[in-house]
Backbone bond lengths (Angstrom), bond angles and torsions (degrees), N, CA, C in turn:
res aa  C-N    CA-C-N  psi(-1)  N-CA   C-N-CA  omega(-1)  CA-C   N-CA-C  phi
1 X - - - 1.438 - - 1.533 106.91 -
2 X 1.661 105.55 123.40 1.691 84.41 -163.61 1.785 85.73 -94.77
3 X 1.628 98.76 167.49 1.796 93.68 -159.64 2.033 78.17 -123.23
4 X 1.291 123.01 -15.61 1.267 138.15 170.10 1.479 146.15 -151.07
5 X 1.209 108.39 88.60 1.056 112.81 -174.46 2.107 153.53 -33.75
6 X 1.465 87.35 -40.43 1.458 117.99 -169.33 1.343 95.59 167.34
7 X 1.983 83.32 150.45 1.684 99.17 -161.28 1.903 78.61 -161.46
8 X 1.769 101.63 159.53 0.992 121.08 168.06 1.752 116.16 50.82
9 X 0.952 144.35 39.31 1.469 131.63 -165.96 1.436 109.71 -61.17
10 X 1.536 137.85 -22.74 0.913 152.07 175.84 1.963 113.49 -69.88
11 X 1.159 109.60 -1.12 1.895 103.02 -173.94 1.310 105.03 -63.86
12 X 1.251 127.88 -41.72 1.393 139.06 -143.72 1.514 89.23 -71.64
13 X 1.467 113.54 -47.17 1.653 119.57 -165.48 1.432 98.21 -81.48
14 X 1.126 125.37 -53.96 1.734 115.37 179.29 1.265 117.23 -60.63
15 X 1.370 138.29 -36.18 1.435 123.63 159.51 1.877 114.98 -65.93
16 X 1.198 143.51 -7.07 1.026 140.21 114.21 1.456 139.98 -22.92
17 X 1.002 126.41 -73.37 1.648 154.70 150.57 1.317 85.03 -18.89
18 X 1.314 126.36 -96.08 1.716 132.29 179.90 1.211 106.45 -25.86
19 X 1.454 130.41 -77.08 1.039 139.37 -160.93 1.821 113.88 -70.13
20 X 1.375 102.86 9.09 1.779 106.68 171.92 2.185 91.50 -117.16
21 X 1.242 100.02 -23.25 1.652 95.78 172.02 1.255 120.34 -67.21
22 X 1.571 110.01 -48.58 1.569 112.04 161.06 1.557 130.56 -30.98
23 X 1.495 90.33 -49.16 1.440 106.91 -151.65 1.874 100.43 -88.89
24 X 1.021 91.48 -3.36 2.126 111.74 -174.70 1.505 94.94 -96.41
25 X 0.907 119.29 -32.20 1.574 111.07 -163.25 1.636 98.83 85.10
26 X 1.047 124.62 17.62 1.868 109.38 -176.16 1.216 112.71 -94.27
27 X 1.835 126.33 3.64 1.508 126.44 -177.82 1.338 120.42 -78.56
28 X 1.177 118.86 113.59 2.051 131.76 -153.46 0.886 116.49 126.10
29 X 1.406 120.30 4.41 1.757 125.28 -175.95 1.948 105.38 -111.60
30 X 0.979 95.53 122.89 1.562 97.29 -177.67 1.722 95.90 -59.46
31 X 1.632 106.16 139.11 0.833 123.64 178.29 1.871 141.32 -145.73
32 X 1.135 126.80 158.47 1.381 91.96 -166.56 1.646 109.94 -80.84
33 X 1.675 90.18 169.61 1.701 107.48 178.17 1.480 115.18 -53.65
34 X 1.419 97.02 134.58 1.926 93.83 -179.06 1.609 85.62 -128.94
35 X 0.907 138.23 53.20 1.320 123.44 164.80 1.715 121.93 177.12
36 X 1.284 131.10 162.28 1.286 116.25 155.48 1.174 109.56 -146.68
37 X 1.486 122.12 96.51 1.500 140.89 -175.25 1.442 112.88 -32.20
38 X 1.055 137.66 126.23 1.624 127.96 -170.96 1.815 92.10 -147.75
39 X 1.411 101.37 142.51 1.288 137.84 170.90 1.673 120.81 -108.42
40 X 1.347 117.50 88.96 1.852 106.27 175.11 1.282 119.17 -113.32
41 X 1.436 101.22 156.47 1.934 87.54 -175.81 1.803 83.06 -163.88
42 X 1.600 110.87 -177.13 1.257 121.87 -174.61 1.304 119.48 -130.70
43 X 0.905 139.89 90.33 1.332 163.73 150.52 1.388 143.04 -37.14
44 X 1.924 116.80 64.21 1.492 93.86 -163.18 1.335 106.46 85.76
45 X 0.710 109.15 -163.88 1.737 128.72 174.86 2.138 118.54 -84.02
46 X 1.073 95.69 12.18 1.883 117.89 -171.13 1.663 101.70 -113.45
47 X 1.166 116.53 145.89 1.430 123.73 145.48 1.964 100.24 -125.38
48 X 1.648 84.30 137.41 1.411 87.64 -173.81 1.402 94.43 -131.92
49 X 1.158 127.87 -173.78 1.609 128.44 -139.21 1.322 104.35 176.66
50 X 1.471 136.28 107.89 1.560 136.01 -167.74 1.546 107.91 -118.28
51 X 1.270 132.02 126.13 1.272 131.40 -165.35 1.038 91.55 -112.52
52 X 1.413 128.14 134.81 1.652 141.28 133.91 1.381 122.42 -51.16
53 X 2.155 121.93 95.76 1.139 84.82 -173.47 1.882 79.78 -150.03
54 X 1.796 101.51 73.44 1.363 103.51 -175.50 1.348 119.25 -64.79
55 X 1.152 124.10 153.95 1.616 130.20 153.69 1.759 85.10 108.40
56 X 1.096 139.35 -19.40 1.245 147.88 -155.70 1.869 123.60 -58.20
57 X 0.603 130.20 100.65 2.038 127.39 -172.73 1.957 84.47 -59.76
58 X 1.032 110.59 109.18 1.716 125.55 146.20 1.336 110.20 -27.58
59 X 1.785 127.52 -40.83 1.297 110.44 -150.26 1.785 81.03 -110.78
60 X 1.666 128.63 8.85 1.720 109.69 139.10 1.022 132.23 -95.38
61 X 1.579 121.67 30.45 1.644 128.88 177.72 1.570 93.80 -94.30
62 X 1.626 115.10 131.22 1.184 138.43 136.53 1.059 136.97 -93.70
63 X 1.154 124.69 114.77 1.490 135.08 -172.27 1.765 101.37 -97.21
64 X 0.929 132.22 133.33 1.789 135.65 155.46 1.406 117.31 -150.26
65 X 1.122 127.14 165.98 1.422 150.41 -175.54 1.449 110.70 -144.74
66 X 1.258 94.61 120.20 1.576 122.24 168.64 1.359 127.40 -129.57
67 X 1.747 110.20 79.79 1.399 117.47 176.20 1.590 93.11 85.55
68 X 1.173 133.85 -116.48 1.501 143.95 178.00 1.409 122.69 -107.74
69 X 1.210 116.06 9.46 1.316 131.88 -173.98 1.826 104.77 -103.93
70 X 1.442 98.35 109.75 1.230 91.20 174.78 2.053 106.34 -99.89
71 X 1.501 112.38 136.84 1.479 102.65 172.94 1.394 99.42 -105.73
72 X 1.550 110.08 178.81 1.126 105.52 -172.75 2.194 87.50 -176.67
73 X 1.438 80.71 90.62 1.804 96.36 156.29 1.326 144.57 -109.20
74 X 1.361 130.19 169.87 1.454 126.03 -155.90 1.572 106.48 -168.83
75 X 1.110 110.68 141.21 1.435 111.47 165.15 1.386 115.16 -125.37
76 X 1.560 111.06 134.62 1.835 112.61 163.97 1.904 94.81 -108.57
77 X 1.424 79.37 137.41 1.609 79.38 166.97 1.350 102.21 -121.09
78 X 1.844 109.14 158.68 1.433 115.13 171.97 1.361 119.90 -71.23
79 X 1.294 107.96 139.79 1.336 112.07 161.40 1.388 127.07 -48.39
80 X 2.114 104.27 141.34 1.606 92.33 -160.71 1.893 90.92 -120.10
81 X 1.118 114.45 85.73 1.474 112.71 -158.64 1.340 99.87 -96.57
82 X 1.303 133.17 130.17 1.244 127.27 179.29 1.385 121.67 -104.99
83 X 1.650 111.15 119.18 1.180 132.43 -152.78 1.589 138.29 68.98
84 X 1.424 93.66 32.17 1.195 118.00 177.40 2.076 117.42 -85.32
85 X 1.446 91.86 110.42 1.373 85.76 162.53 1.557 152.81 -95.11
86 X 1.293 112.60 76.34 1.664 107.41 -150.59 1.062 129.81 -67.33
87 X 1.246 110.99 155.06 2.005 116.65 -158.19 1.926 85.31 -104.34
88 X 1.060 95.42 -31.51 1.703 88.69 -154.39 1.782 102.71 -152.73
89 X 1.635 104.13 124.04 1.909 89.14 -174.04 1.989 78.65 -137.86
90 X 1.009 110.38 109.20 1.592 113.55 166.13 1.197 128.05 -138.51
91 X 1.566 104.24 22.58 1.644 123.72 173.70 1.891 99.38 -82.30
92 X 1.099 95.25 120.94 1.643 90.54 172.80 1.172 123.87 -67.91
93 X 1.870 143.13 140.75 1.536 136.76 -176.90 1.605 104.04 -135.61
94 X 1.158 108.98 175.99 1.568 115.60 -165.94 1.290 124.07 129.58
95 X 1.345 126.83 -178.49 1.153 128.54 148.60 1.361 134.17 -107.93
96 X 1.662 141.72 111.35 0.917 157.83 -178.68 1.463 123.14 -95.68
97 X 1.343 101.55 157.33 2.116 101.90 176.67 1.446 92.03 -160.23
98 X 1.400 95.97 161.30 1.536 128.53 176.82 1.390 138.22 -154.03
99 X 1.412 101.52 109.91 1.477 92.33 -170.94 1.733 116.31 -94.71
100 X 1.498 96.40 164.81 1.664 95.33 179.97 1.668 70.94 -139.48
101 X 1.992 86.42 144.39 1.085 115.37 155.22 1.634 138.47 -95.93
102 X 1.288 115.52 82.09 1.371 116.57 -157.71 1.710 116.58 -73.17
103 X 0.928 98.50 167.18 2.002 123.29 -171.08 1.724 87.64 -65.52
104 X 1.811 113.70 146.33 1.336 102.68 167.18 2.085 112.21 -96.69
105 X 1.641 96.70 37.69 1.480 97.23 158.92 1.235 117.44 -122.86
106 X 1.546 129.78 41.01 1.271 132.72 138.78 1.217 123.24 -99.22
107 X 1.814 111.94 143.95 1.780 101.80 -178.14 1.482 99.44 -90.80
108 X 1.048 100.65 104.08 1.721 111.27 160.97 1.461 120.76 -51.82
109 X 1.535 108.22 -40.41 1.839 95.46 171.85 1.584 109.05 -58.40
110 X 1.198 130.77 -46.39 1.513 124.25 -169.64 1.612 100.63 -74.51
111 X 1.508 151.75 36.62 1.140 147.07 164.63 1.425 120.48 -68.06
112 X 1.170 118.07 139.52 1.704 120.03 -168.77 1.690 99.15 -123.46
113 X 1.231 121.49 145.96 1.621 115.22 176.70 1.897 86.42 -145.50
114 X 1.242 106.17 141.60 1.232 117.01 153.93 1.511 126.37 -148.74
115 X 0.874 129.76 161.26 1.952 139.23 -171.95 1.661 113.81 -131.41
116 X 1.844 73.24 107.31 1.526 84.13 165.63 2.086 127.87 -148.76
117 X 1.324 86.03 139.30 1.857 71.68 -168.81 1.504 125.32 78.91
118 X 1.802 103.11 5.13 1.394 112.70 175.73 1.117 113.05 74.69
119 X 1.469 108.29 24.22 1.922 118.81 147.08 0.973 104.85 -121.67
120 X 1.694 116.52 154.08 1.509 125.46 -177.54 1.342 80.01 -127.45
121 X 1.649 112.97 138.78 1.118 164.45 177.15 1.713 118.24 -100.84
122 X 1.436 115.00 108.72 1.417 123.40 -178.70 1.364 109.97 -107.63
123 X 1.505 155.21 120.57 1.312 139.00 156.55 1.679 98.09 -128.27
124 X 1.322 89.99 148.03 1.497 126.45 -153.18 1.185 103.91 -141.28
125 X 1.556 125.36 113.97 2.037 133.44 -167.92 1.709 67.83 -84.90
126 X 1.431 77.85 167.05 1.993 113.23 172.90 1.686 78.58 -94.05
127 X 1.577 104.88 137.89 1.711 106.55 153.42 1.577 120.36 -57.59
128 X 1.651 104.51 134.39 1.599 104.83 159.26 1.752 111.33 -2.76
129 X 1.997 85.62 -90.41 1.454 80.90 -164.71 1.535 136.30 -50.25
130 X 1.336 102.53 -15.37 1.773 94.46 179.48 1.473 133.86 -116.44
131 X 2.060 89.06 29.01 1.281 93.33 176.51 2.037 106.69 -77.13
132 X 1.088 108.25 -169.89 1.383 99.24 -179.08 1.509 106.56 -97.82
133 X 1.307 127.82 -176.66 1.566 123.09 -159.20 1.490 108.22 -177.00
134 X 1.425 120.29 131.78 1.335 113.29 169.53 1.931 109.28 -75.42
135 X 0.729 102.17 152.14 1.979 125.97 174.46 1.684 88.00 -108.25
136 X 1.395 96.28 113.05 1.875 122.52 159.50 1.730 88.20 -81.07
137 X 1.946 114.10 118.13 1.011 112.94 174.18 1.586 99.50 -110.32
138 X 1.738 135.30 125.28 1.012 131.12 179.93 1.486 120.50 -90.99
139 X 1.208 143.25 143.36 1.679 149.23 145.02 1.334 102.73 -33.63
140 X 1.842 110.48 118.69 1.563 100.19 176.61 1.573 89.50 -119.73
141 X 1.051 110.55 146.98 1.784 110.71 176.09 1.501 122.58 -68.06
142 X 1.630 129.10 -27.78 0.602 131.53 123.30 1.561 138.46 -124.21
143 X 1.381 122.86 -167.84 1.795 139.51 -132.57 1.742 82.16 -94.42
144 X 1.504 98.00 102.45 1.786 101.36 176.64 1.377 132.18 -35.87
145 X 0.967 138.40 -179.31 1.826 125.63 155.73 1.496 88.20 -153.65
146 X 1.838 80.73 142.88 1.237 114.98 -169.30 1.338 121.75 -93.26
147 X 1.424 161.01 82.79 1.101 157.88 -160.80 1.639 120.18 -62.65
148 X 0.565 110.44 132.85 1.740 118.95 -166.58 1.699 99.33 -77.54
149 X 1.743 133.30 104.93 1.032 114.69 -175.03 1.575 115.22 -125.56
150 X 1.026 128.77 141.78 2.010 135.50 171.44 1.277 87.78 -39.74
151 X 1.471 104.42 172.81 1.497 146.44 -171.63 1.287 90.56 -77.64
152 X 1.375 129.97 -46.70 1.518 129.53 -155.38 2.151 100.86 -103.47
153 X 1.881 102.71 19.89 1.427 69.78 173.51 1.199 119.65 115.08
154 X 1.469 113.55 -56.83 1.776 144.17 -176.26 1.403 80.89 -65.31
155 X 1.649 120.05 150.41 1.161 146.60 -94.92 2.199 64.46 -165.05
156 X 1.427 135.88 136.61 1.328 132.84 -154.94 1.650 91.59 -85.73
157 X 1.522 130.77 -11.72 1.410 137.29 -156.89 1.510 100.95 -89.26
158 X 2.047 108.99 -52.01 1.358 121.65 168.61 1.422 127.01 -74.32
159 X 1.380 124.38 -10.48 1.172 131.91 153.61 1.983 124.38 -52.45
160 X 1.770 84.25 -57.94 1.816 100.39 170.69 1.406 107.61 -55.46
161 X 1.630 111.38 -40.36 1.660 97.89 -171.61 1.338 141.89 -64.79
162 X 1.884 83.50 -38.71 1.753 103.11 151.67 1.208 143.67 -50.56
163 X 1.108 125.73 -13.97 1.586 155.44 -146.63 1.352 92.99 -122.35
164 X 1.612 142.45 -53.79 0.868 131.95 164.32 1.217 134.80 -73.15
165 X 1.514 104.70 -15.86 1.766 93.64 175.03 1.129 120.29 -73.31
């Protein structure tokens, strides 16, 4: 049961990005966010999902869902200190997002997110139907028969009848 599909498509280019800053001499320069560190795992009957997104105002986290796409944005802004002379600014600021593409066996309406300590916290129940389940198999005396039935139910005999009237 996949509980996550794809995450981050962008790593490949942000460890790049760094690795052309290094190589520039530009590392010590405040700069914008290239990333948002995320932790997921499954839990029980939950997949939960912890974002790294310190320094962050709570009331610029967006949470949405679109179909299986979970986003998930944030803004740090720079400090606006007046008369401040800085020796050193290498906290990253901006606005960033990230989507994860989730499994369609989580119920996304029951999703919980909370922020604390400058992690945001996602948990997500597995749906009813696709948690796992024992099948009570009974002794039948005899070899069942199976009725041939429509999409809607109808019984394959009351289906034909309809069709002809």
């Amino acid at each position: 049961m996949a509980m996550l599909t794809a995450y981050d498509p962008f790593a490949a280019t942000n460890s790049a990005f760094r690795l052309l800053d290094q190589l520039s001499g530009r590392m010590g320069t405040a700069r914008p966010l290239s990333g948002m560190p995320m932790d997921a795992y499954k839990v029980g009957d939950n997949f939960v999902a912890h974002f790294d997104l310190p320094g962050v105002d709570p009331g610029s986290i967006d949470l949405s869902i679109e179909g299986t796409t979970l986003t998930v944005s944030a803004e740090r802004s720079v400090p606006q200190l007046e008369g401040a002379e800085w020796m050193a600014a290498e906290r990253p600021y901006g606005s960033y997002t990230r989507q994860l593409v989730l499994g369609r066996s989580l119920d996304t309406d029951r999703l919980e997110a909370s922020y604390h300590d400058g992690v945001l916290t996602v948990s997500i129940p597995v749906a009813e139907k696709a948690r796992s389940r024992k099948i009570q198999v009974t002794r039948a005396d005899s070899p069942a028969s199976v009725e041939p039935r429509t999409i809607d139910g109808e019984s394959h005999e009351q289906g034909s009848k309809a069709v002809e009237a």
